[in-house]
N, C-alpha and C positions, 0 to 999 in steps of 0.2 A: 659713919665710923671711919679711923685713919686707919689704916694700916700701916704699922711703924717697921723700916727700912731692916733690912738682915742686917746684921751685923758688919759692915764693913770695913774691920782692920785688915789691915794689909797682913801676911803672911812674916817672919822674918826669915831670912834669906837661911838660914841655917835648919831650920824647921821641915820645907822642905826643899826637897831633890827632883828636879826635871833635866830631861833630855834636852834640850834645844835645840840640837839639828833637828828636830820633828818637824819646828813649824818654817825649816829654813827655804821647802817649796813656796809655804805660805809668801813669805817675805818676797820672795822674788817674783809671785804673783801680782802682788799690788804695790812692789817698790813705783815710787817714782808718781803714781797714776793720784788724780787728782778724788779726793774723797773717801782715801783710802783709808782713814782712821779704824772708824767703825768695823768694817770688814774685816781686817787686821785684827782688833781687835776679839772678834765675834769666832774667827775661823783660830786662834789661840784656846779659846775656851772651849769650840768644840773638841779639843783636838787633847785640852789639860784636863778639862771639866769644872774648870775656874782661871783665873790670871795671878798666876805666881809673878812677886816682884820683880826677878830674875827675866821671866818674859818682856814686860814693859821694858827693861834696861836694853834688850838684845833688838826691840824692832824700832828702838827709839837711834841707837847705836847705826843700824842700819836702813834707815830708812830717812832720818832728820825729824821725827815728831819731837817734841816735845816732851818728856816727861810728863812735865807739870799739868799740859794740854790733855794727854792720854789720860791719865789718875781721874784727871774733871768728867770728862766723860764716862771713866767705865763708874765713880762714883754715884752721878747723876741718874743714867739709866739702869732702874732695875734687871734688867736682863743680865747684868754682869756683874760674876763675884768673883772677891777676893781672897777666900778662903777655900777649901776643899768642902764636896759636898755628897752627902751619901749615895750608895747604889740608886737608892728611891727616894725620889721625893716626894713627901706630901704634902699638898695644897689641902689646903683648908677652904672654903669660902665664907666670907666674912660680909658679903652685898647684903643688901636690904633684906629680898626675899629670905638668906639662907641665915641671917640678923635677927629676925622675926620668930626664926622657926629653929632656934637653941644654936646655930653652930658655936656658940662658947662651950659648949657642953661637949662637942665633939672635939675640939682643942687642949681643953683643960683635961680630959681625957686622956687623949694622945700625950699630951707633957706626961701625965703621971705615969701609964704604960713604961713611955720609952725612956721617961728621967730625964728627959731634956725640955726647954722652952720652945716657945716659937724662936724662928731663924736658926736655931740651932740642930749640930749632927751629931747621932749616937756616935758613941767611943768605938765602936767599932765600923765607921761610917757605912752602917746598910740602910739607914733612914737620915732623911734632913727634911723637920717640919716647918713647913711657910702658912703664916696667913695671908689670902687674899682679898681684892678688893670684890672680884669676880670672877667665876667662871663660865658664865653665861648658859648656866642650866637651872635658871631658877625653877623651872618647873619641878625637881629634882630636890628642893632645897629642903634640908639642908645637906650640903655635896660635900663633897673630898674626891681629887683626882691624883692618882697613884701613875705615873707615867703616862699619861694621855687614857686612862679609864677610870671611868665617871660613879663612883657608888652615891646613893642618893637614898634620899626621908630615913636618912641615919640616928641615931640615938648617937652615945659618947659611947657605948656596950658595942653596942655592931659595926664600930671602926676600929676599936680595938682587935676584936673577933680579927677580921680585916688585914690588919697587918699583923698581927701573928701567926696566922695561914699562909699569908705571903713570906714571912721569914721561916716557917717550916719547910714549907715546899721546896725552898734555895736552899736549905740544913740538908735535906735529903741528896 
């Protein structure tokens, strides 16, 4: 099974508002030093929770990258997005084992709960659902991982259950 890419448009500049002297340590960390894209890159989205266009402009500006060069890369590898994305995330797993053993059940679920697709973040960004290729708990399958913890031999009922205890608990 593919797993088809989050949604990748770029932000328009008016949409949102970032600080930019945040990542100006950043910058002066790895100006100049050789391989420094990535990093750059990586230590921006820690710091945004994604890569606002305005970002790329500011370390392309001072650094000498490329644009065109930067875009390729943050587009290329999954670890980097271009959009804002909820408190939590939810991973789906979509491997063999967790393939075999309904996780469409448990996504199609989640869409309907939350009114949103895969890749996409509720309107009030406290979830953003992904499917994966893996998360290496097949024994678990089929899994969903909510910030680095693993719920597992889930129905589409008891991940629901799931994140709506999760968003009451933060209501409170």
């Amino acid at each position: 099974m593919r797993i088809s890419r989050n949604n990748k448009s770029i932000d328009k500049p008016s949409q949102v508002e970032v600080d930019l002297s945040r990542i100006d340590k950043l910058i002066q960390k790895y100006k100049g030093k050789k391989g420094n894209m990535i990093p750059l890159l990586q230590g921006a989205q820690e710091i945004f929770g994604f890569l606002p266009r305005k970002v790329f402009e500011k370390i392309s500006l001072e650094t000498g990258l490329e644009l065109s060069e930067m875009y390729g890369v943050a587009t290329f590898y999954a670890q980097f997005r271009m959009a804002p994305v909820g408190r939590h995330i939810i991973k789906v797993c979509h491997g063999t084992a967790c393939h075999v053993q309904n996780a469409k059940e448990i996504s199609e679920a989640l869409e309907e709960a939350l009114k949103i697709k895969d890749g996409e973040t509720t309107r009030d960004r406290f979830f953003t659902l992904e499917s994966v290729a893996c998360l290496g708990c097949c024994s678990l399958a089929p899994v969903m991982m909510i910030g680095g913890q693993a719920y597992g031999k889930l129905t589409g009922n008891e991940s629901v259950k799931i994140v709506k205890t999760i968003r009451i608990a933060e209501s409170n």
